[in-house]
N, CA, C and O atoms as a GROMACS GRO file, in nm:
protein
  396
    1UNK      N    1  -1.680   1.652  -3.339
    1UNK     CA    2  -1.653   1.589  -3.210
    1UNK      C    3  -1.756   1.642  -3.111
    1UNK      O    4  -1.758   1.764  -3.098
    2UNK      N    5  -1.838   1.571  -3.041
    2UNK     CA    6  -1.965   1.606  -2.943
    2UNK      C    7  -1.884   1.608  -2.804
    2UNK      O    8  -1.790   1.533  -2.781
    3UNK      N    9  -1.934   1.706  -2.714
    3UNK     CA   10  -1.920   1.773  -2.612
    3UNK      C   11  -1.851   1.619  -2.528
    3UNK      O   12  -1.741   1.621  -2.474
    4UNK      N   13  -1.958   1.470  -2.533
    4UNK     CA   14  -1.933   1.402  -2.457
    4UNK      C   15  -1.823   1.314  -2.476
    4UNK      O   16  -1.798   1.227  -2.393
    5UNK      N   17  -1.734   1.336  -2.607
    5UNK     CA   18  -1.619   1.316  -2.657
    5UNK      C   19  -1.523   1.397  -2.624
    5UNK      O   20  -1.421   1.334  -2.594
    6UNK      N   21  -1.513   1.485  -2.616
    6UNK     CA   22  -1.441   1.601  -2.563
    6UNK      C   23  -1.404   1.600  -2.411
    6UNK      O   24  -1.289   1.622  -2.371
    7UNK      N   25  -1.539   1.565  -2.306
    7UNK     CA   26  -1.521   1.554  -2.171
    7UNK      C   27  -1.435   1.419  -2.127
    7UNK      O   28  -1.368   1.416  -2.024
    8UNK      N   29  -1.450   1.276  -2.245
    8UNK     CA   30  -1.402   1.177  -2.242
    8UNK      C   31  -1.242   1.217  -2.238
    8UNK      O   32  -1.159   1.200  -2.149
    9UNK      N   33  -1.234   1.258  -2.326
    9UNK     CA   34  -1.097   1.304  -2.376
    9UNK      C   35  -0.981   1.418  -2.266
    9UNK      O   36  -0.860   1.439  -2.251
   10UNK      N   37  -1.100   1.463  -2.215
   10UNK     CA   38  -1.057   1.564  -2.088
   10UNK      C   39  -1.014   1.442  -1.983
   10UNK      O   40  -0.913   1.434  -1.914
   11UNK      N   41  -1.085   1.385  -1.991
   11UNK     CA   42  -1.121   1.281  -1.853
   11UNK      C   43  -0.926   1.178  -1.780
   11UNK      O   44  -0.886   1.134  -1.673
   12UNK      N   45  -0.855   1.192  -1.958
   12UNK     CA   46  -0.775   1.086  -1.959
   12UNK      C   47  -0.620   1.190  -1.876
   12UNK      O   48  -0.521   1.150  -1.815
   13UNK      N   49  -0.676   1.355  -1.918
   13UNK     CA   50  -0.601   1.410  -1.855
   13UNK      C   51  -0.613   1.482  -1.777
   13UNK      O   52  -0.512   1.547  -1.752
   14UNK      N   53  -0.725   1.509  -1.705
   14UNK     CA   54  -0.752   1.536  -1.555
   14UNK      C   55  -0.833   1.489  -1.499
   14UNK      O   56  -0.792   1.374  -1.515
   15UNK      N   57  -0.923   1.475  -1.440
   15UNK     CA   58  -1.038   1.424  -1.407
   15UNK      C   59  -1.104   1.564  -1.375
   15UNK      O   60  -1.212   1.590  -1.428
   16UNK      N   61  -1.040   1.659  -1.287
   16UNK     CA   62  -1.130   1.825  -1.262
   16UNK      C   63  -1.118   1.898  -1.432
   16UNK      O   64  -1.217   1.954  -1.479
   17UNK      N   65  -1.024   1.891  -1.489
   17UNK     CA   66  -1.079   1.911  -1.630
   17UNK      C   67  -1.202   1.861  -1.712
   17UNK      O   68  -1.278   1.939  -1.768
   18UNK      N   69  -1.213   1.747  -1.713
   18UNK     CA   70  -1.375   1.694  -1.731
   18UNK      C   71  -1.477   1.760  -1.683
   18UNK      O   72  -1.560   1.812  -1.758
   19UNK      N   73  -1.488   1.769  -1.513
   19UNK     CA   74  -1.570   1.771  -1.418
   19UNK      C   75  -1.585   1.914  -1.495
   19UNK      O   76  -1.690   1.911  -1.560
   20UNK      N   77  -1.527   2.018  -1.507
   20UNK     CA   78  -1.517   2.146  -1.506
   20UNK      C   79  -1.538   2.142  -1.679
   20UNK      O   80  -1.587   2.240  -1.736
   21UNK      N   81  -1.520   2.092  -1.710
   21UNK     CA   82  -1.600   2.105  -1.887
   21UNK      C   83  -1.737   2.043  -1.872
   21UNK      O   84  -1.824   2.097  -1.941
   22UNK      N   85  -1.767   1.960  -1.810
   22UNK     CA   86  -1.889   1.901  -1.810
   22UNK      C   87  -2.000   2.012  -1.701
   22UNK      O   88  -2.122   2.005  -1.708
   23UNK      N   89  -1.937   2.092  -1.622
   23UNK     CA   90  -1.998   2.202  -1.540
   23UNK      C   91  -2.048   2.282  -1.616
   23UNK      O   92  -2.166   2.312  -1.599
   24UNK      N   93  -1.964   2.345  -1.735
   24UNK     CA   94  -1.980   2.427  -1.824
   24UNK      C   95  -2.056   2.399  -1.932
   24UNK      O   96  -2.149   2.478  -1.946
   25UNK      N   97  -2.047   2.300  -2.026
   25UNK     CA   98  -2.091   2.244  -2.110
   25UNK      C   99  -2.229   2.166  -2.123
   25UNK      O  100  -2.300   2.164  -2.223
   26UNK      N  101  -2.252   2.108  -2.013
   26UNK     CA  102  -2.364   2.013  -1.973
   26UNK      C  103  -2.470   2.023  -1.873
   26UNK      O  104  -2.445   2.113  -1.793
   27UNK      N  105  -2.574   1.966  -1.852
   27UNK     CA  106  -2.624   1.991  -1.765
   27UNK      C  107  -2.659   1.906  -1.652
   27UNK      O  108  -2.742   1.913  -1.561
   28UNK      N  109  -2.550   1.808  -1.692
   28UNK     CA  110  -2.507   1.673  -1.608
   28UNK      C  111  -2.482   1.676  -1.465
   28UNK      O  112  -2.536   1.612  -1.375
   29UNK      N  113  -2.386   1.766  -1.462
   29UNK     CA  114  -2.314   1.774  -1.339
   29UNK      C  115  -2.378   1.858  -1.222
   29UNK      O  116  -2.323   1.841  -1.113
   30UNK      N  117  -2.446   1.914  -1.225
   30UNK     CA  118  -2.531   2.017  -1.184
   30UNK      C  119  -2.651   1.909  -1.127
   30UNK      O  120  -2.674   1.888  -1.008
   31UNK      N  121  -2.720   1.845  -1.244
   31UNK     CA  122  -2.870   1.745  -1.216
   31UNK      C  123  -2.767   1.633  -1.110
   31UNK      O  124  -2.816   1.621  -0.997
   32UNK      N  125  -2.655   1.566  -1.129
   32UNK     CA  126  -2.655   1.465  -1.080
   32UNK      C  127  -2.625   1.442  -0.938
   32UNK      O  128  -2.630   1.337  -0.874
   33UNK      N  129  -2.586   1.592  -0.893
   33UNK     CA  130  -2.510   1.653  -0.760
   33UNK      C  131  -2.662   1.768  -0.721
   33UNK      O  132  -2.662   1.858  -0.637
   34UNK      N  133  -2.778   1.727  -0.809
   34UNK     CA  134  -2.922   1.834  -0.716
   34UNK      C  135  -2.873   1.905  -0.686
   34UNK      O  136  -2.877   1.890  -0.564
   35UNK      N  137  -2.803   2.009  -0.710
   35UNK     CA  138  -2.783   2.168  -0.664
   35UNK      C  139  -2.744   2.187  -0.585
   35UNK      O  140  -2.759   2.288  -0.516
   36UNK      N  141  -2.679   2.093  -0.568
   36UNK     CA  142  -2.604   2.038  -0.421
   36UNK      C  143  -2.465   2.094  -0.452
   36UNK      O  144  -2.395   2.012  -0.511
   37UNK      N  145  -2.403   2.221  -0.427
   37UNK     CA  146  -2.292   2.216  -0.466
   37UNK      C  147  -2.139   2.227  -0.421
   37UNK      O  148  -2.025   2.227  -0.467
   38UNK      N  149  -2.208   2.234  -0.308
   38UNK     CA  150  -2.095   2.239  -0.181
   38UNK      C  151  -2.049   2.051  -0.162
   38UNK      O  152  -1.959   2.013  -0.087
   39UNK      N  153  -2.121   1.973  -0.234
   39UNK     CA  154  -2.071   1.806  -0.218
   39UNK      C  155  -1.992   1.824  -0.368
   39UNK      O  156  -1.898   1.750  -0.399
   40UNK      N  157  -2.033   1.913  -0.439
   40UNK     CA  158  -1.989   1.871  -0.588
   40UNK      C  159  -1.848   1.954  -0.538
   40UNK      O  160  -1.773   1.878  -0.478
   41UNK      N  161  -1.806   2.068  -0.547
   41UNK     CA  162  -1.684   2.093  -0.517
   41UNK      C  163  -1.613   2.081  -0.446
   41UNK      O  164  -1.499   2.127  -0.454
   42UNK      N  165  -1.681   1.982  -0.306
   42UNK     CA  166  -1.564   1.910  -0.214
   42UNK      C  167  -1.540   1.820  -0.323
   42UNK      O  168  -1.422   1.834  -0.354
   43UNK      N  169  -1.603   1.720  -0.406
   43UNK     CA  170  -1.603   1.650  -0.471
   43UNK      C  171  -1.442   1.665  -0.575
   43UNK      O  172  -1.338   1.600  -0.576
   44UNK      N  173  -1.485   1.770  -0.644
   44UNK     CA  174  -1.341   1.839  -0.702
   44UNK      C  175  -1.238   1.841  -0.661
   44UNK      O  176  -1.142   1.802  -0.727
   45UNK      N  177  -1.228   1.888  -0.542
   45UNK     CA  178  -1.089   1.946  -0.466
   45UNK      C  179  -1.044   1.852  -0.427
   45UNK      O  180  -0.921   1.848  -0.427
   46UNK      N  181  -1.139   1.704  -0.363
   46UNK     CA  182  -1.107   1.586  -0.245
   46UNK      C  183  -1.099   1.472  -0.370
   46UNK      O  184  -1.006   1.408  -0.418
   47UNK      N  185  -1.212   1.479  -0.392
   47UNK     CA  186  -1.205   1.362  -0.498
   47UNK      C  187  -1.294   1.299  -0.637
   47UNK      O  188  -1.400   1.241  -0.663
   48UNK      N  189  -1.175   1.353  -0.703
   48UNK     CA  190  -1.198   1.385  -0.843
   48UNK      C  191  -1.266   1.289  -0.892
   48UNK      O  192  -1.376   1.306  -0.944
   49UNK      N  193  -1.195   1.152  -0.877
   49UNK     CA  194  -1.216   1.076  -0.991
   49UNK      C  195  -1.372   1.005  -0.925
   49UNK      O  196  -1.449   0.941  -0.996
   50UNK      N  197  -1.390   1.028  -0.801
   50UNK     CA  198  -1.496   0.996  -0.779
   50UNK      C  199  -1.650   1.035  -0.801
   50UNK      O  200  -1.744   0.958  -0.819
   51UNK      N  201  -1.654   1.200  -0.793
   51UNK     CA  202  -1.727   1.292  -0.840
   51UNK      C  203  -1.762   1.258  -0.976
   51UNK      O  204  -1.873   1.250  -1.028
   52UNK      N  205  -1.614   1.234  -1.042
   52UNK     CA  206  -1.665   1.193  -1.256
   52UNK      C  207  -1.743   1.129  -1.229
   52UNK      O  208  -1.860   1.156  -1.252
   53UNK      N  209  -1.690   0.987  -1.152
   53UNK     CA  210  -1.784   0.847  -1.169
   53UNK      C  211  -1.904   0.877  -1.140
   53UNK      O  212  -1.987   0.842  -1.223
   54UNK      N  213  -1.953   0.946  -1.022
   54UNK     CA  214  -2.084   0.968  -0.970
   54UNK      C  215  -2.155   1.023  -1.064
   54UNK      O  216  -2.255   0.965  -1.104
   55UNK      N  217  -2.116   1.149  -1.120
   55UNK     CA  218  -2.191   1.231  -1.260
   55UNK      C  219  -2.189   1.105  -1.398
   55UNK      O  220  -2.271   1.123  -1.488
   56UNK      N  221  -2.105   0.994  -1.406
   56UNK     CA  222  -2.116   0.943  -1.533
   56UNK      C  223  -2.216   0.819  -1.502
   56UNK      O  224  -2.260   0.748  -1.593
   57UNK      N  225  -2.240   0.803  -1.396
   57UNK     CA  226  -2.346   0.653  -1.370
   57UNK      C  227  -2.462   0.727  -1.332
   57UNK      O  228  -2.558   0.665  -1.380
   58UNK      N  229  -2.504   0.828  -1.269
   58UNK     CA  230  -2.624   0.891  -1.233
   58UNK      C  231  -2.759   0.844  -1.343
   58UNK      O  232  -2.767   0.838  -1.466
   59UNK      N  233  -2.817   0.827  -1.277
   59UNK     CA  234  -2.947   0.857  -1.372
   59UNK      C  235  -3.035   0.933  -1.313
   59UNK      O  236  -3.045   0.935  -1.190
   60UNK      N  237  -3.145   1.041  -1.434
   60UNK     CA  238  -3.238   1.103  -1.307
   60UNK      C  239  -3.344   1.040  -1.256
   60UNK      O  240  -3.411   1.093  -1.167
   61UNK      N  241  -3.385   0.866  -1.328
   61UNK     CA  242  -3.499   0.792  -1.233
   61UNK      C  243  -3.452   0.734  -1.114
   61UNK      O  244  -3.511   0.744  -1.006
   62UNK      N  245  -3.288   0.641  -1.143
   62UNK     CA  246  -3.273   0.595  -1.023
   62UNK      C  247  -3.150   0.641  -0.941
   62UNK      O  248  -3.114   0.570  -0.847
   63UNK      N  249  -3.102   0.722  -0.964
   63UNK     CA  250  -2.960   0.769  -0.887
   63UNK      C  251  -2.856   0.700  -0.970
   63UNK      O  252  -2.855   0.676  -1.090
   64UNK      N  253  -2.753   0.667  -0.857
   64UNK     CA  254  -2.670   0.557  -0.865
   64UNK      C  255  -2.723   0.428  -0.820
   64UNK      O  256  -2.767   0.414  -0.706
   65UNK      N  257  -2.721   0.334  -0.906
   65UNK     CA  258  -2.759   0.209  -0.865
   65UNK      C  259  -2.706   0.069  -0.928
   65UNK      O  260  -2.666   0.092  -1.042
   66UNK      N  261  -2.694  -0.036  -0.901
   66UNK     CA  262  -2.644  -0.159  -0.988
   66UNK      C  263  -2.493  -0.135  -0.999
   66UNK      O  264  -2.434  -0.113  -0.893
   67UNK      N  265  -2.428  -0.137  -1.105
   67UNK     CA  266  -2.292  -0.165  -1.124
   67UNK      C  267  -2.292  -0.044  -1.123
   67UNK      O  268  -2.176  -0.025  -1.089
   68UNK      N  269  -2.341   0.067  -1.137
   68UNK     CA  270  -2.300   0.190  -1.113
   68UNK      C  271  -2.220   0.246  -0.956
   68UNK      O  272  -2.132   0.333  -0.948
   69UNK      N  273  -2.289   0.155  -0.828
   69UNK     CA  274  -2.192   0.181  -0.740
   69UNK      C  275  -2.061   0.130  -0.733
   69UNK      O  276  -1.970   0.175  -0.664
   70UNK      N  277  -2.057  -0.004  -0.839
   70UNK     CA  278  -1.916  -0.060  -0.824
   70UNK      C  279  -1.810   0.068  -0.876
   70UNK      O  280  -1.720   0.111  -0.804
   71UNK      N  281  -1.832   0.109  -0.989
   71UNK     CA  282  -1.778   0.238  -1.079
   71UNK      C  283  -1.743   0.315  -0.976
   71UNK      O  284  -1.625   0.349  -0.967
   72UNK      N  285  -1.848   0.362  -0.870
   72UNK     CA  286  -1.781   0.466  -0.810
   72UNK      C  287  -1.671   0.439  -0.715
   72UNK      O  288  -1.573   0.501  -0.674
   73UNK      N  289  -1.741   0.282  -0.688
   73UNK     CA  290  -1.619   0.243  -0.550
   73UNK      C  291  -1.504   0.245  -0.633
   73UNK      O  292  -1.416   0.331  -0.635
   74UNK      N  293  -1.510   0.178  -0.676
   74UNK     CA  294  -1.334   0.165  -0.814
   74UNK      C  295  -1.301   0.337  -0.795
   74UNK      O  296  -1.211   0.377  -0.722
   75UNK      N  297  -1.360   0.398  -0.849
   75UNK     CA  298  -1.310   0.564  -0.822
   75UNK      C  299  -1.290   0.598  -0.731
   75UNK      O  300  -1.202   0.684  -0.729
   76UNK      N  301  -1.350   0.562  -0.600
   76UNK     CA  302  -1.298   0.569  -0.484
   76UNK      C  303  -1.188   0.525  -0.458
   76UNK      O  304  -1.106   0.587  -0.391
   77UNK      N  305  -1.170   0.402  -0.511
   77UNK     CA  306  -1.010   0.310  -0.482
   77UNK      C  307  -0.904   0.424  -0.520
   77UNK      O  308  -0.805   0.454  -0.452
   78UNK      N  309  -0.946   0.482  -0.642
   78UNK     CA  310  -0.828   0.511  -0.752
   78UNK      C  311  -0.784   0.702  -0.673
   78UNK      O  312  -0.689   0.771  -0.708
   79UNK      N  313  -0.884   0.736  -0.572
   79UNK     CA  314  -0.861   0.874  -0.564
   79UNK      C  315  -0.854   0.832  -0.377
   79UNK      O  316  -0.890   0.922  -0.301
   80UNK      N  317  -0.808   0.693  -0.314
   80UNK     CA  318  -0.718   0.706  -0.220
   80UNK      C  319  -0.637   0.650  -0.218
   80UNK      O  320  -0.577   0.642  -0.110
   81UNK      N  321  -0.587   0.580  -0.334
   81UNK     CA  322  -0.505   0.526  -0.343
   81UNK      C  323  -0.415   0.636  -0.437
   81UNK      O  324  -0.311   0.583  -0.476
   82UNK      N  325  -0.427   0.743  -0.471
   82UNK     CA  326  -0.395   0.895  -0.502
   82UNK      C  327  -0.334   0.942  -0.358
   82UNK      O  328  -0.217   0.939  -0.320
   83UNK      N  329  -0.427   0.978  -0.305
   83UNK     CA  330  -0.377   1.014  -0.152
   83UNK      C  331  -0.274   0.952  -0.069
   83UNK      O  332  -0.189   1.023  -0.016
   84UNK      N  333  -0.276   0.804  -0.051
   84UNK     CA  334  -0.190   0.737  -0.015
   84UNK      C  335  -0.070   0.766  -0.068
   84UNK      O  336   0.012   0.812   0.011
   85UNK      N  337  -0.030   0.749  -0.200
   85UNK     CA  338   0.059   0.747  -0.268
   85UNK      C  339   0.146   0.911  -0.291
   85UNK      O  340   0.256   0.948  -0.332
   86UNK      N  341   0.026   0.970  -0.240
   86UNK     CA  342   0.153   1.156  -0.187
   86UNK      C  343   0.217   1.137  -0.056
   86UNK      O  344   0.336   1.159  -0.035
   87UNK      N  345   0.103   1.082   0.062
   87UNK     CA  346   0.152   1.122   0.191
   87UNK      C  347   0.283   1.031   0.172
   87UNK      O  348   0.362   1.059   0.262
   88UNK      N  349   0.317   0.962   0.113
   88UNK     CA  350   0.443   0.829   0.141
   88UNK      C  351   0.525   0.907   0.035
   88UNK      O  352   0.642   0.922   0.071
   89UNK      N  353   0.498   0.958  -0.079
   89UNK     CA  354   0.631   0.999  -0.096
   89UNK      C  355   0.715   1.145  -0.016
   89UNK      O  356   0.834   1.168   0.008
   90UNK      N  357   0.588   1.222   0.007
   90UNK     CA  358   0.611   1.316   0.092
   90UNK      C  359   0.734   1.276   0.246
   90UNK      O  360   0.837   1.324   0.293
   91UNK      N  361   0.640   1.158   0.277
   91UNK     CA  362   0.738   1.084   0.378
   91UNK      C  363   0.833   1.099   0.334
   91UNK      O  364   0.902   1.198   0.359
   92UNK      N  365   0.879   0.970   0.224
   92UNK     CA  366   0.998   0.973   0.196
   92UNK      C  367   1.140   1.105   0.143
   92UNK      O  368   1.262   1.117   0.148
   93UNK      N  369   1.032   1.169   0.102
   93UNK     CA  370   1.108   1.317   0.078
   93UNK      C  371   1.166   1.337   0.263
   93UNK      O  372   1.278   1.314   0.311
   94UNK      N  373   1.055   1.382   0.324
   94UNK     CA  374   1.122   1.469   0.430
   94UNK      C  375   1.205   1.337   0.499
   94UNK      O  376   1.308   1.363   0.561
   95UNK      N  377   1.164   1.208   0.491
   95UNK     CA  378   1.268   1.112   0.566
   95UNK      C  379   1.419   1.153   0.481
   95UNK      O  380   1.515   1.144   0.558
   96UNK      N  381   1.450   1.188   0.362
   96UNK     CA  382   1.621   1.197   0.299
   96UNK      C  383   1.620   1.357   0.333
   96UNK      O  384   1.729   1.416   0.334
   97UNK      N  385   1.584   1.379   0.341
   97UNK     CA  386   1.618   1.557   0.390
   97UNK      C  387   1.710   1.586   0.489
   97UNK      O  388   1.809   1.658   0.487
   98UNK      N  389   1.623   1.467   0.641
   98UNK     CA  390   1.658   1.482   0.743
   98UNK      C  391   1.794   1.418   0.808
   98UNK      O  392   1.813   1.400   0.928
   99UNK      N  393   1.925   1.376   0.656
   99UNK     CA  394   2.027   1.334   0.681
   99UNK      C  395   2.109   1.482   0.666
   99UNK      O  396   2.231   1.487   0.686
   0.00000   0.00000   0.00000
């Protein structure tokens, strides 16, 4: 099983599990975020699934480009529509509390 099977496989159950095997393992994540790493671990903490996408469409001639930004927007969708979906149940928690 190759490393990029493994990160796939990470991918289905975390997305910072990937990110963080592919940190370790590869030299992907590192080239696709330029040493940039203060965007890569807001990236982590804020948004996961977007960071994957960005490291899995990268190329080092052209960046992100073509359907590769759709990928990320979709990851974007999927990691605030994450967010959304805490602050409202959170709501709803402290809204039954407060009987």
């Amino acid at each position: 099983m190759g490393c990029g099977c493994l990160i796939l496989l990470a991918s289905t159950v975390s997305p910072r599990l990937a990110l963080f095997l592919g940190w370790i393992f590869t030299s992907r994540i590192p080239a696709a975020y330029d040493g940039n790493w203060l965007v890569a671990i807001l990236g982590f903490f804020l948004l996961p699934w977007t960071a994957l996408a960005w490291a899995a469409v990268w190329t080092p001639q052209q960046g992100v480009s073509g359907f590769g930004w759709f990928i990320v927007a979709l990851a974007f969708f999927v990691d605030m529509s994450t967010h959304v979906g805490a602050a409202q149940t959170e709501r709803n928690r402290n809204a039954g509390s407060a009987f």
